[in-house]
SEZA-468702 format. One record per residue (C-alpha): residue number from 1; residue in one letter; x, z, y. Coordinates in steps of 0.02 Angstrom, whole numbers, plus 50000, padded with zeros to 5 digits. Each point is the difference from the previous one (the first is absolute). Layout:
<sites>
<site pos="NUM" code="a" u="X" w="Z" v="Y"/>
...
</sites>
This chain:
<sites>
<site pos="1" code="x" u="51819" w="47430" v="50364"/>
<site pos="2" code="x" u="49850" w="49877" v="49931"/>
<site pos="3" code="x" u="49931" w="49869" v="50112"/>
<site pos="4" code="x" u="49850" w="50074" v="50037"/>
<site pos="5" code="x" u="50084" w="50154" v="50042"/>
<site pos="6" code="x" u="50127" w="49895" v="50123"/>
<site pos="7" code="x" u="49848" w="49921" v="50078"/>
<site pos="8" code="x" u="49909" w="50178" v="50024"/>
<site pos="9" code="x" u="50159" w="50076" v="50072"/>
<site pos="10" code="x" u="50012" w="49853" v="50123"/>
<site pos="11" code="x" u="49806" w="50038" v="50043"/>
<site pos="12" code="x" u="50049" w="50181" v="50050"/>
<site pos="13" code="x" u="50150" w="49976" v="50075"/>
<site pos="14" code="x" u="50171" w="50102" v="50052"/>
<site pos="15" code="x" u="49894" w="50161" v="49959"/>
<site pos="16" code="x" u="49960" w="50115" v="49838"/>
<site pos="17" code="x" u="49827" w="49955" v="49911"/>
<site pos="18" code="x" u="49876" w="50101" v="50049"/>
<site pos="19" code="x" u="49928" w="50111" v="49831"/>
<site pos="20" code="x" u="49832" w="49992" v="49918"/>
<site pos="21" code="x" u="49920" w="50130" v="49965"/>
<site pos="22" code="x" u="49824" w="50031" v="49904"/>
<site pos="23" code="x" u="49913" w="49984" v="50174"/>
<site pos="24" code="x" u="50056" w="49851" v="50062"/>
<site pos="25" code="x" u="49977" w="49905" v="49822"/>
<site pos="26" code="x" u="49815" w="50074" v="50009"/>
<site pos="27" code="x" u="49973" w="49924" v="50175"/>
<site pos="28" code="x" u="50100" w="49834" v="49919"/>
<site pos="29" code="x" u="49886" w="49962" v="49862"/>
<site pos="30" code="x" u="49832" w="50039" v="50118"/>
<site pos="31" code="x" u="50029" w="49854" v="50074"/>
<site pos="32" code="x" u="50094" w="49873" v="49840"/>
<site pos="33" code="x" u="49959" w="49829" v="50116"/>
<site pos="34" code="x" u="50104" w="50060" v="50140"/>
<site pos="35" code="x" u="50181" w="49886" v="49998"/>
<site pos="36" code="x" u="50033" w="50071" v="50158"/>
<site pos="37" code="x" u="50005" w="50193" v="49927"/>
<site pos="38" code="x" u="50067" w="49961" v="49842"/>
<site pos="39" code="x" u="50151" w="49923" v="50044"/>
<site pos="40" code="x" u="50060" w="50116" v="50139"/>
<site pos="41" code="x" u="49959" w="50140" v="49855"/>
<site pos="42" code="x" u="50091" w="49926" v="49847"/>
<site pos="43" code="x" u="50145" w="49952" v="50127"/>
<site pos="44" code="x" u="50006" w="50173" v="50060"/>
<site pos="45" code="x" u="49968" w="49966" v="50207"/>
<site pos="46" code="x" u="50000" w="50133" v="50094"/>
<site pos="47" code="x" u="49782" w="49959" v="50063"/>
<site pos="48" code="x" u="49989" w="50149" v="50124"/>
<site pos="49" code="x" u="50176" w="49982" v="50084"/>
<site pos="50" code="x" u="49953" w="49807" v="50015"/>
<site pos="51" code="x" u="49819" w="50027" v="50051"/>
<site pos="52" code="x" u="50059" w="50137" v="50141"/>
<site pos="53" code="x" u="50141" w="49859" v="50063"/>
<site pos="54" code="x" u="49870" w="49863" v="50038"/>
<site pos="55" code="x" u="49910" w="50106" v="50085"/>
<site pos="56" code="x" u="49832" w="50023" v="49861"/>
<site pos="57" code="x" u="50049" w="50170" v="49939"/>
<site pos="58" code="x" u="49920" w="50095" v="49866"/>
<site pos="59" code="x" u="49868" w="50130" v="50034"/>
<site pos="60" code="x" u="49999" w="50095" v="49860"/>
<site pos="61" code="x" u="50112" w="50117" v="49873"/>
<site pos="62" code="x" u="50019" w="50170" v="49960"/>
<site pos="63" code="x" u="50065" w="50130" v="50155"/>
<site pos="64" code="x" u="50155" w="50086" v="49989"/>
<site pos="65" code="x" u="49901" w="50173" v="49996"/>
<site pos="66" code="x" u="49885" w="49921" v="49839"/>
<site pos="67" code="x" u="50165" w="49977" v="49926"/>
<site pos="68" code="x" u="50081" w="50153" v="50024"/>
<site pos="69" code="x" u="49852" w="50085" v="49941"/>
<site pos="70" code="x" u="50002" w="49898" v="49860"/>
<site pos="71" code="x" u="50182" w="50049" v="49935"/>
<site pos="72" code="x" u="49964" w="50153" v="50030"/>
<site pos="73" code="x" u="49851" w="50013" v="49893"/>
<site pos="74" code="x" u="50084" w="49892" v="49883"/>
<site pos="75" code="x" u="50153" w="50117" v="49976"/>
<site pos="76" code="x" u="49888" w="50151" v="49980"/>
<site pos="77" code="x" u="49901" w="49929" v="49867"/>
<site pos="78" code="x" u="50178" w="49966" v="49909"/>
<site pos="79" code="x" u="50083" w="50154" v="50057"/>
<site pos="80" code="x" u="50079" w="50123" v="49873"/>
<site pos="81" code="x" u="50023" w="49853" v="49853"/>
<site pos="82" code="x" u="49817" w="49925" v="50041"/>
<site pos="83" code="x" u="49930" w="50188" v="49942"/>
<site pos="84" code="x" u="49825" w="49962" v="50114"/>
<site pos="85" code="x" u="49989" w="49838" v="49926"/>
<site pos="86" code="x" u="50014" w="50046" v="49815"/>
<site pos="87" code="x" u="49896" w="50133" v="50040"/>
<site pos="88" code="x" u="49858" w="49860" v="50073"/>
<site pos="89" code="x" u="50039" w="49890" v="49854"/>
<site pos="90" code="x" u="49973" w="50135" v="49857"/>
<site pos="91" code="x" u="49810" w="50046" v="50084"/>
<site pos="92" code="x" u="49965" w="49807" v="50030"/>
<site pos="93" code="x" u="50039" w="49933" v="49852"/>
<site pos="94" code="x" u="49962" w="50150" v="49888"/>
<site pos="95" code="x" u="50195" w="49997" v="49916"/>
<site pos="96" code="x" u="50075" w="50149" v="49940"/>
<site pos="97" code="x" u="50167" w="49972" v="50054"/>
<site pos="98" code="x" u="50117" w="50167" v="50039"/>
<site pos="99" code="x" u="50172" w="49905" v="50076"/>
<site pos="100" code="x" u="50063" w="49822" v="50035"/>
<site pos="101" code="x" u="50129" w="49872" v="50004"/>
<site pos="102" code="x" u="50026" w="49958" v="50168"/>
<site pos="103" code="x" u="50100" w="49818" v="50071"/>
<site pos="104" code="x" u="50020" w="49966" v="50172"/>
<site pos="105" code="x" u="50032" w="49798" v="50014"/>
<site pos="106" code="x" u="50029" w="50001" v="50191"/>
<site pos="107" code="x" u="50177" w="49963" v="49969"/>
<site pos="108" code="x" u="50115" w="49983" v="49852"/>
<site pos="109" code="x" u="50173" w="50094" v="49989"/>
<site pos="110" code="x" u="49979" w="49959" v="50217"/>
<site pos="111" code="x" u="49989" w="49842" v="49992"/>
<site pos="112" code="x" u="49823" w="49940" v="50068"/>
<site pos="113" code="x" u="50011" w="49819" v="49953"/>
<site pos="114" code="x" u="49851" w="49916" v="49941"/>
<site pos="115" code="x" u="50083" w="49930" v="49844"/>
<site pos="116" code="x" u="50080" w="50151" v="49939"/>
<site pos="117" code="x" u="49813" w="50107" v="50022"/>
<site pos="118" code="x" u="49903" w="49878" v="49919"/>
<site pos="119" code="x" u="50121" w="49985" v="49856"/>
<site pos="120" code="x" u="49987" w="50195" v="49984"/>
<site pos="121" code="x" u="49811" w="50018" v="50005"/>
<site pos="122" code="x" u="49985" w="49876" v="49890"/>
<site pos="123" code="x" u="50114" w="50089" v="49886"/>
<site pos="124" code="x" u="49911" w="50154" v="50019"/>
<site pos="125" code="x" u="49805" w="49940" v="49999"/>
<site pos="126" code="x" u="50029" w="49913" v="49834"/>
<site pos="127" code="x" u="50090" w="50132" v="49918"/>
<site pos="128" code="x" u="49844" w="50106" v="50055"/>
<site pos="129" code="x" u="49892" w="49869" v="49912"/>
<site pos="130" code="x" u="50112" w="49981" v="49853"/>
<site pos="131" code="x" u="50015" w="50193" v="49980"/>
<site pos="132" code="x" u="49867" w="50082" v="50095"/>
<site pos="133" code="x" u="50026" w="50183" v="49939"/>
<site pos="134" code="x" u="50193" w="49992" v="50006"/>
<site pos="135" code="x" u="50015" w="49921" v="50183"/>
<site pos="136" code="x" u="49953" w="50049" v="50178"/>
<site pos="137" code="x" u="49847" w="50038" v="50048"/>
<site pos="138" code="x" u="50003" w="49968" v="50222"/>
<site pos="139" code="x" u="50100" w="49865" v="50096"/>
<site pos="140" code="x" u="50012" w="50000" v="50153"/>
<site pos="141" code="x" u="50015" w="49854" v="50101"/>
<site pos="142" code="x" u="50032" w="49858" v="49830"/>
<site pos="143" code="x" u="50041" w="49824" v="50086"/>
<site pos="144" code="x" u="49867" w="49878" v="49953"/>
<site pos="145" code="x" u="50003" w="49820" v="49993"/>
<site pos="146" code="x" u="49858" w="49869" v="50025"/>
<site pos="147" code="x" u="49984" w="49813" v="49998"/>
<site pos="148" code="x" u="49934" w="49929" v="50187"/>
<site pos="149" code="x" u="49971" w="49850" v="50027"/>
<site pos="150" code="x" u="50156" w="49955" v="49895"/>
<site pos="151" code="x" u="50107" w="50132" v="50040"/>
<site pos="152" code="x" u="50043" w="50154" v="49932"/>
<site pos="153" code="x" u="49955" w="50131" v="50122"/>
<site pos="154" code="x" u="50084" w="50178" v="49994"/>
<site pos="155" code="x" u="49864" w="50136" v="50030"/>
<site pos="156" code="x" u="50075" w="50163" v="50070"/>
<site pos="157" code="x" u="49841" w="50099" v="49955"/>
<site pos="158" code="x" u="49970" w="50180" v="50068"/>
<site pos="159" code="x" u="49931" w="50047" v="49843"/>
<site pos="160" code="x" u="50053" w="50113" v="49815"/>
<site pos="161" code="x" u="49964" w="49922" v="49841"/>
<site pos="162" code="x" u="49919" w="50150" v="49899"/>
<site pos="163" code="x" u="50024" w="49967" v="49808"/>
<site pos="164" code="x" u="49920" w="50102" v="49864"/>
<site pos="165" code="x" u="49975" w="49958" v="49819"/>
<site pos="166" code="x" u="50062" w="49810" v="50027"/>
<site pos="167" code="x" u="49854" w="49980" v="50146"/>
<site pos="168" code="x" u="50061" w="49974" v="50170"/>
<site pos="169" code="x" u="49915" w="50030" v="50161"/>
<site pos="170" code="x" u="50041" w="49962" v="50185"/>
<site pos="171" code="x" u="49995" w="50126" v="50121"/>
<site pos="172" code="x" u="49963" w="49968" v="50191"/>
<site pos="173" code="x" u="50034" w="50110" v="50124"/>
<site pos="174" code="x" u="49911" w="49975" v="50156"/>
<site pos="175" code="x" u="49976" w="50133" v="50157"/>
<site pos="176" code="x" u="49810" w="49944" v="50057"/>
<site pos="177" code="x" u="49888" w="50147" v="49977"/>
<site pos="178" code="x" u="49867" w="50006" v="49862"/>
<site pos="179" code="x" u="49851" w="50107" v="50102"/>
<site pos="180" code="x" u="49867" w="50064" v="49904"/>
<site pos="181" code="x" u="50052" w="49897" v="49849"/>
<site pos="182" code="x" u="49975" w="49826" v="50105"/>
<site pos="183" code="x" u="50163" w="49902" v="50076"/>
<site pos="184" code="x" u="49996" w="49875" v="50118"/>
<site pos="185" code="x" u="49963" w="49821" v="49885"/>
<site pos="186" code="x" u="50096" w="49899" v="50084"/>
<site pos="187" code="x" u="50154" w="50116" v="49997"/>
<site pos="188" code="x" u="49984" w="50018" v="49795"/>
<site pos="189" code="x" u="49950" w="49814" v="49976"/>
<site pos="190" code="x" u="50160" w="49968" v="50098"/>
<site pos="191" code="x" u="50077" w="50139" v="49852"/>
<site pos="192" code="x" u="49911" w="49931" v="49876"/>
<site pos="193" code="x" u="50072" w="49798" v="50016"/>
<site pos="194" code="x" u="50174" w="50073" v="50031"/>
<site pos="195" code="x" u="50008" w="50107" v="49850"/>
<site pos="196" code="x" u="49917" w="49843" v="49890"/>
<site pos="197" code="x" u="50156" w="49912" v="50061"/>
<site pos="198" code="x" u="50100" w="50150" v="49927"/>
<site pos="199" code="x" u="49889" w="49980" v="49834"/>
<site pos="200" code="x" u="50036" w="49832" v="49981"/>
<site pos="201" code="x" u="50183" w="49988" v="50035"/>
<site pos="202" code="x" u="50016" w="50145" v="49859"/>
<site pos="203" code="x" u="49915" w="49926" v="49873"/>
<site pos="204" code="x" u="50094" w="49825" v="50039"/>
<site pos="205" code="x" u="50152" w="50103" v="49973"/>
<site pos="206" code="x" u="49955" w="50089" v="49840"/>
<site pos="207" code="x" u="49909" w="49854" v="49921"/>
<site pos="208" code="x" u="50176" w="49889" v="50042"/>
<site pos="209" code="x" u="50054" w="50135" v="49889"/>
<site pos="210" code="x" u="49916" w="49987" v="49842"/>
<site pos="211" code="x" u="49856" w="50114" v="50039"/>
<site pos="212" code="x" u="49798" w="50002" v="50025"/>
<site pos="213" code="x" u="50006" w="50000" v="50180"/>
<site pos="214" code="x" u="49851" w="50105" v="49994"/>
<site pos="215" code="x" u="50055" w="50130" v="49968"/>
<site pos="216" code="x" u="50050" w="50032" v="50193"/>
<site pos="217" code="x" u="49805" w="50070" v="50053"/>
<site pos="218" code="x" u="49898" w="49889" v="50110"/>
<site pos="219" code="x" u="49936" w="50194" v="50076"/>
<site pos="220" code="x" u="50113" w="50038" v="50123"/>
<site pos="221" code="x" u="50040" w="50164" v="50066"/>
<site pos="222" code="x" u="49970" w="50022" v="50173"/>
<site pos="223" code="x" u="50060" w="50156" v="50095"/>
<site pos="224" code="x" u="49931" w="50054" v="50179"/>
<site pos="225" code="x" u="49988" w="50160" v="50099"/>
<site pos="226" code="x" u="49839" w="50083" v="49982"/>
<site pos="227" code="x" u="49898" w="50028" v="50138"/>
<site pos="228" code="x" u="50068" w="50075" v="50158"/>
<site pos="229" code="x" u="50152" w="50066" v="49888"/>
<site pos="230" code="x" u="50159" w="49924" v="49953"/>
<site pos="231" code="x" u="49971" w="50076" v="49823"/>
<site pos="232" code="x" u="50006" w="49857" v="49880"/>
<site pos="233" code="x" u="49863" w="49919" v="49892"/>
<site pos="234" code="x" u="49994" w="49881" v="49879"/>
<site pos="235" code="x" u="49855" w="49873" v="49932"/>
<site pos="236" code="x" u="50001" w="49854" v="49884"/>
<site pos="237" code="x" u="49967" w="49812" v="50101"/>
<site pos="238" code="x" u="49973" w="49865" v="49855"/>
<site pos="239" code="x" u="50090" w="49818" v="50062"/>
<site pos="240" code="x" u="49942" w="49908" v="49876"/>
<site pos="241" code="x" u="49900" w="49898" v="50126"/>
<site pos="242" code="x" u="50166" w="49993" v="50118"/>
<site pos="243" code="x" u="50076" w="49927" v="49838"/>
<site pos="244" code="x" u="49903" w="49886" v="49983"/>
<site pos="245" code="x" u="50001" w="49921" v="50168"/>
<site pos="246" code="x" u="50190" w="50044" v="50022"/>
<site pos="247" code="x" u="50019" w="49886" v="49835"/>
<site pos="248" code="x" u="49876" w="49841" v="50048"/>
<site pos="249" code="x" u="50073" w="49998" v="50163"/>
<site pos="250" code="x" u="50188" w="50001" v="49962"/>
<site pos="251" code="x" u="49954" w="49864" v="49875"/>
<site pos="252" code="x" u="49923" w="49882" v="50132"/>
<site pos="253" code="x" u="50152" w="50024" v="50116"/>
<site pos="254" code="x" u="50093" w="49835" v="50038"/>
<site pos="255" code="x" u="50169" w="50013" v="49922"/>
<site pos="256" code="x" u="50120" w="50031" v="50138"/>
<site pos="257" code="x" u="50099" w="49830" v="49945"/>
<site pos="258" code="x" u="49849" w="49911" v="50000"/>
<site pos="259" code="x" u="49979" w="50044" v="50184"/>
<site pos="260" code="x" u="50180" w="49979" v="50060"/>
<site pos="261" code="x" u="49992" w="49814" v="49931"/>
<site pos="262" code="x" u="49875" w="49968" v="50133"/>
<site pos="263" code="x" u="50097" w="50077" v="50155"/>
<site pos="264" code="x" u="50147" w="49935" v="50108"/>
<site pos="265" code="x" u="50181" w="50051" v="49898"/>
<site pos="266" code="x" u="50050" w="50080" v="50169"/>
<site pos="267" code="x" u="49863" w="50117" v="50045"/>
<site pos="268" code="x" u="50055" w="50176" v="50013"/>
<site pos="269" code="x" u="49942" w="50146" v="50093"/>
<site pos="270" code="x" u="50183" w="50073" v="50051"/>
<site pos="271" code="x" u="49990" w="50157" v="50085"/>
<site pos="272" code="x" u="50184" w="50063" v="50003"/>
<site pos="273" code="x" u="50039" w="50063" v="50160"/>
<site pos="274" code="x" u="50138" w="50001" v="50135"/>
<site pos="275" code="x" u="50110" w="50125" v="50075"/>
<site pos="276" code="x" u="49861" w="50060" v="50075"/>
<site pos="277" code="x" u="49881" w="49994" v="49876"/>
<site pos="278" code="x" u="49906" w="49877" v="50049"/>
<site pos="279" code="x" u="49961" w="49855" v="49862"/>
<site pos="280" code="x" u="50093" w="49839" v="50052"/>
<site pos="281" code="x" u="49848" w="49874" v="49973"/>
<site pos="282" code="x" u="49888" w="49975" v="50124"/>
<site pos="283" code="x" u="49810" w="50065" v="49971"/>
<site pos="284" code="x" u="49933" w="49830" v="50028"/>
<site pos="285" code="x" u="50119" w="49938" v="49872"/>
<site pos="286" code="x" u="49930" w="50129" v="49879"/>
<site pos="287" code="x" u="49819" w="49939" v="50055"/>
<site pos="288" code="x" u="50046" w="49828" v="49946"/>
<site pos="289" code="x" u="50062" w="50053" v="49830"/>
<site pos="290" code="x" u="49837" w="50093" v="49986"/>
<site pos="291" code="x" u="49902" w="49842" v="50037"/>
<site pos="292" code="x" u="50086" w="49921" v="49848"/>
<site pos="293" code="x" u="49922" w="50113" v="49886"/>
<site pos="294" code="x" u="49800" w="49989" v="49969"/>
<site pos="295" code="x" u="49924" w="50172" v="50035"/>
<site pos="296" code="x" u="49822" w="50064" v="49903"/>
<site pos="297" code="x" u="49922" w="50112" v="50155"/>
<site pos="298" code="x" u="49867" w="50089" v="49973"/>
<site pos="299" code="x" u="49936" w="50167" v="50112"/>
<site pos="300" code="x" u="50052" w="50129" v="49858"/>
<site pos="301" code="x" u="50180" w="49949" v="50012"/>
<site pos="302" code="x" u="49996" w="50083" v="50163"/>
<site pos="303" code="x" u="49983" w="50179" v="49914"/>
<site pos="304" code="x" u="50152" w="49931" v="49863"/>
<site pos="305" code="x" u="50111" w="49879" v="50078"/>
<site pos="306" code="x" u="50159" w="50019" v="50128"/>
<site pos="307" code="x" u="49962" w="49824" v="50040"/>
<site pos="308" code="x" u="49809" w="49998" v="50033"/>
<site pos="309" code="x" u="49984" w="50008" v="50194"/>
<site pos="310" code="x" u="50103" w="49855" v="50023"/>
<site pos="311" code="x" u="49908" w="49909" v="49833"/>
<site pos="312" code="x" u="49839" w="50037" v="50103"/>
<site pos="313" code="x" u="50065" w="49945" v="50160"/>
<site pos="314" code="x" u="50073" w="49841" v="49898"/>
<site pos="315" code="x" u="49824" w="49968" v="49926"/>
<site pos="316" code="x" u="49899" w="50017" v="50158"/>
<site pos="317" code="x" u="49855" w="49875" v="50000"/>
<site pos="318" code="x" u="50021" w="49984" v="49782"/>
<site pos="319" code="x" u="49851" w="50043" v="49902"/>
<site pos="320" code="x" u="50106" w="50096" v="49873"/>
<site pos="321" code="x" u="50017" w="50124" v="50157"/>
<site pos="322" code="x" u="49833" w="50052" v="49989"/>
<site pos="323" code="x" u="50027" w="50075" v="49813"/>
<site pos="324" code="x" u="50002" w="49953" v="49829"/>
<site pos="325" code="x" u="49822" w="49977" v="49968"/>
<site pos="326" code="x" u="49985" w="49890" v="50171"/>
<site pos="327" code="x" u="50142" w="49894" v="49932"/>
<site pos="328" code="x" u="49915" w="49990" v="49824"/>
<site pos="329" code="x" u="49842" w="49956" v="50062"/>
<site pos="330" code="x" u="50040" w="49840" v="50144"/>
<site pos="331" code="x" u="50136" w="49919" v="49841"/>
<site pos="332" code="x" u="50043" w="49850" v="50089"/>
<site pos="333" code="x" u="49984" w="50072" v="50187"/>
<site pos="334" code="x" u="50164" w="50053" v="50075"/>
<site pos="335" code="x" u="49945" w="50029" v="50167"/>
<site pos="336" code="x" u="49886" w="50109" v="50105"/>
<site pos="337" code="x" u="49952" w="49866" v="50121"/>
<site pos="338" code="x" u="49950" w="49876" v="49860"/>
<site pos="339" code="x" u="49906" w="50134" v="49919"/>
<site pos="340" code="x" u="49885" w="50030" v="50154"/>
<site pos="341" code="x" u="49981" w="49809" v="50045"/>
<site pos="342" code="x" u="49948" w="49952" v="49832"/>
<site pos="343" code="x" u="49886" w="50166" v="50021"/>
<site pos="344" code="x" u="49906" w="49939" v="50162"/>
<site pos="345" code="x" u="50002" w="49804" v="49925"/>
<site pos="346" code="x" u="50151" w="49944" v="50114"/>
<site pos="347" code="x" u="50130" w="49931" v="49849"/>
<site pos="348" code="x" u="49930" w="49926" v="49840"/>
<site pos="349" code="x" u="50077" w="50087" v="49872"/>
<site pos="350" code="x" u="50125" w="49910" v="49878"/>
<site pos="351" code="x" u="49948" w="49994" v="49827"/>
<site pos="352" code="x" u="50081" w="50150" v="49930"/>
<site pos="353" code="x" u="49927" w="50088" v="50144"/>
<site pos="354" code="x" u="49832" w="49964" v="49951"/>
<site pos="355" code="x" u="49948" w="50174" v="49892"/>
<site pos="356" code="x" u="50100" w="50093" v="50141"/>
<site pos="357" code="x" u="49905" w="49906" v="50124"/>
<site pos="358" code="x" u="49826" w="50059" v="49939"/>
<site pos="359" code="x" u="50037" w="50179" v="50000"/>
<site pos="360" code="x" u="50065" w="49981" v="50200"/>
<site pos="361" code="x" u="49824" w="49913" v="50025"/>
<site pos="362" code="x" u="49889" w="50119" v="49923"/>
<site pos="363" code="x" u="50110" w="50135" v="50106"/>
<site pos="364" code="x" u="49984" w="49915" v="50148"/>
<site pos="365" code="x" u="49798" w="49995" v="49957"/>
<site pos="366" code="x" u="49992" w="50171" v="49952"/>
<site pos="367" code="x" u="50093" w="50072" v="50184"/>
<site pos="368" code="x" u="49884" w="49880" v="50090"/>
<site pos="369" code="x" u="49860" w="50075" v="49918"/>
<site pos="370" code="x" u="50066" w="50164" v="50024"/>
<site pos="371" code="x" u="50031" w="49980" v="50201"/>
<site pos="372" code="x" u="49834" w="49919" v="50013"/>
<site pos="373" code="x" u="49904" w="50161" v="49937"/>
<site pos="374" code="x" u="50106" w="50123" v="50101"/>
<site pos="375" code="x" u="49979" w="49895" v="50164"/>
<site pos="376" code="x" u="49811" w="49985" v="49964"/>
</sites>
């Protein structure tokens, strides 16, 4: 075991890293100045099991009955050898295709561990790129890898990688309705991010290869029940603007060393449990730990984050709790209370206050203004 990954185990503790997944490195790289998220992510800590034992538990996440529904749909769409799917991919993508190879990646002569599936997708996705009319043409569930924040991340997509005539194409299965050809947009921008994530990992792989890594499609294939049905559809969502962002963002991340340099050798966020299941620290012990570690709050996070409600509660009084473009705009001004004195001329500002200073001023002109015509 490397150093770093020593130090990261000694982060999470007595207990198994928790996995990435396409979601949670979407949600990551949304918010790249975040120290807080990124290491509990790259050291794999449990953030909704920790967030529920301090008592700021997540409010969000995907009902047992959404994903029930969501197997299901899943395993009709790939029933019979993925005959519905083919038959979706031959009318989408116009491809004259009779019978295909088909690889399911989910586990590998039974033995599910991550280094023995990513070694045979791999195998298999470059063959397919090397010999695209002599290899196979779905896989199902390939183990992807991606760089975050330092560390290689294993994706455990729920996705097939359709080849055809060398060009490759993700597939994303998701069980919102599309009703009256129009889907709920934040439910397919959600879809869209993930599968870029997919995308990107591919193309890492393949171009680690020796190939164009563009030849993996930046149109992904997105399939939904139509209508009031469960009967399948499929439509094309281009992520070339999810690549984009997915790419400039992962860029500006700290590296994960870079950040541990800065933060006490003994901080961890142990959550291994007792006889009774109960974790043997303390949750004011994990509050301190917490502490040690600067957080990037922001109102969004509370729609992405396990963490957020006790970031907000942590940041009451900030600035940077009123959103990003009220922490862009007072640079310099940390918190409320200064903001509204230097408003109503009560604090002179300091000097890199000053621009911030004029733009409280004119608002504070502006609601006086305002209140004057509404009481007269």
């Amino acid at each position: 075991m490397t150093d770093l990954a020593q130090r990261l185990a000694t982060i999470r503790g007595g207990v198994a890293p928790a996995r990435h997944n396409a979601r949670t490195i979407a949600v990551l790289t949304s918010n790249p100045g975040c120290a807080r998220r990124a290491v509990l992510d790259c050291a794999g800590v449990d953030k909704q099991r920790l967030a529920a034992y301090i008592d700021h538990p997540a409010r969000f996440g995907q009902s047992r009955f959404a994903i029930t529904r969501g197997n299901a749909f899943e395993a009709q769409v790939k029933a019979n050898g993925c005959a519905e799917l083919l038959r979706l991919l031959r009318e989408l993508l116009d491809l004259e295709i009779q019978e295909v190879a088909y690889d399911d990646l989910e586990s590998v002569a039974g033995h599910p561990g991550n280094d023995v599936r990513y070694a045979r997708a791999r195998t298999l996705l470059t063959r397919a790129a090397a010999e695209p009319e002599r290899a196979g043409t779905l896989f199902d569930h390939p183990l992807l890898r991606l760089d975050v924040a330092g560390q290689q991340a294993y994706l455990e997509p729920d996705l097939i990688a359709f080849q055809h005539a060398g060009r490759f194409h993700v597939v994303e299965i998701k069980s919102f309705a599309v009703i009256d050809g129009q889907a709920d947009p934040g439910k397919v921008a959600a879809a869209a991010i993930q599968s870029a994530v997919y995308v990107l990992a591919m193309r890492k792989l393949l171009e680690d290869a020796g190939h164009d890594p563009e030849i993996v499609s930046h149109d992904v294939v997105l399939v939904c029940p139509r209508d009031f049905s469960n009967q399948p559809m499929a439509v094309l969502v281009d992520v070339r603007k999810q690549l984009a962002v997915l790419r400039r963002q992962l860029s500006r991340m700290t590296r994960i060393d870079a950040l541990l340099a800065e933060l006490p050798a003994t901080l961890s966020f142990d959550l291994a449990a007792d006889d009774t299941g109960v974790p043997t620290r303390s949750p004011q012990s994990l509050i301190d730990a917490l502490h040690e570690v600067e957080a990037r709050y922001s109102p969004e996070c509370l729609a992405t984050c396990e963490l957020a409600y006790f970031c907000r509660h942590e940041a009451r009084g900030c600035t940077a709790a009123l959103g990003k473009t009220v922490r862009e705009e007072l640079g310099g001004i940390e918190r409320v209370e200064t903001a509204l004195a230097i408003a109503r001329d009560e604090r002179a500002p300091a000097e890199d206050q000053q621009e911030a200073a004029e733009l409280l001023r004119a608002a504070a002109r502006l609601r006086a203004e305002l209140l004057s015509g509404v009481a007269g």
